[in-house]
C-alpha positions in Angstrom: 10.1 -17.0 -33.4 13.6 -17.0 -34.1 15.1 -20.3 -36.1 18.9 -20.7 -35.3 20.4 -21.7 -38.9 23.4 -24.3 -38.8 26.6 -23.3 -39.9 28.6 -25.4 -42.5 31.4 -27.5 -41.4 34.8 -26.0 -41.6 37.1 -26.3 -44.9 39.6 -29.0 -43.8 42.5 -26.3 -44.8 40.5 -23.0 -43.4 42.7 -20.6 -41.9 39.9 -20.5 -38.7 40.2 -24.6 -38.3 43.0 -24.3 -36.7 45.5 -27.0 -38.3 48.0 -24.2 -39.3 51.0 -24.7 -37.6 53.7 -23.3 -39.2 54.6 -19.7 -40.6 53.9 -18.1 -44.2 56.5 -16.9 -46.6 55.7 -13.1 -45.5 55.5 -14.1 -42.1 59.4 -15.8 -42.4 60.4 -12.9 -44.3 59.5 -10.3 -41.2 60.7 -12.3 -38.7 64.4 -12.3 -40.7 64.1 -8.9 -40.8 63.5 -8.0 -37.8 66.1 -10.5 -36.5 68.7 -8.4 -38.8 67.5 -5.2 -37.5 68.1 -6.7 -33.9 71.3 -7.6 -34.6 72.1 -4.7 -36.1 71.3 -2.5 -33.4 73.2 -4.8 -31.2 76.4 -4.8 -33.1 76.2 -0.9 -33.1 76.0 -0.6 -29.1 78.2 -3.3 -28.4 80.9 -2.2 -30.8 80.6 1.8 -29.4 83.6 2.6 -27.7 81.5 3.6 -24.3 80.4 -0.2 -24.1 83.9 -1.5 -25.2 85.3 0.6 -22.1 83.0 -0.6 -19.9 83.3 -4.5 -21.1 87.3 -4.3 -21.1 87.4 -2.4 -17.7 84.9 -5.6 -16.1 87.1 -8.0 -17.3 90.2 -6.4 -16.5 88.5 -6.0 -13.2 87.6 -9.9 -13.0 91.0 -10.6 -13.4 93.0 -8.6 -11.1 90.4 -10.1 -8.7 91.1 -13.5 -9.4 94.6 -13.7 -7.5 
């Protein structure tokens, strides 16, 4: 009938062993540049003068209200 054939041992540095714990060049260089896109996008909304009316009126808001 059917004869089940043993697999080798895993390489002791195989991606599949799982002993990889930390991230690739390519994987560090996405990650930065997604971060800088991020913060791009971020420094855009928060420096559009709708938000910056909206964040001075709150705080001139918390203010008054504070006595």
């Amino acid at each position: 009938m059917g004869r089940s054939v043993a697999s080798p041992p895993p390489a002791e540095h195989s991606p599949w062993s799982g002993t990889d714990r930390g991230m690739s060049t390519a994987e560090y260089a996405l990650g930065t540049v997604a971060a800088c896109a991020f913060a791009a996008v971020l420094f855009a909304i928060l420096t559009s003068s709708e938000v910056r009316d909206v964040l001075t009126q709150m705080v001139t808001d918390a203010l008054q209200s504070g006595g």
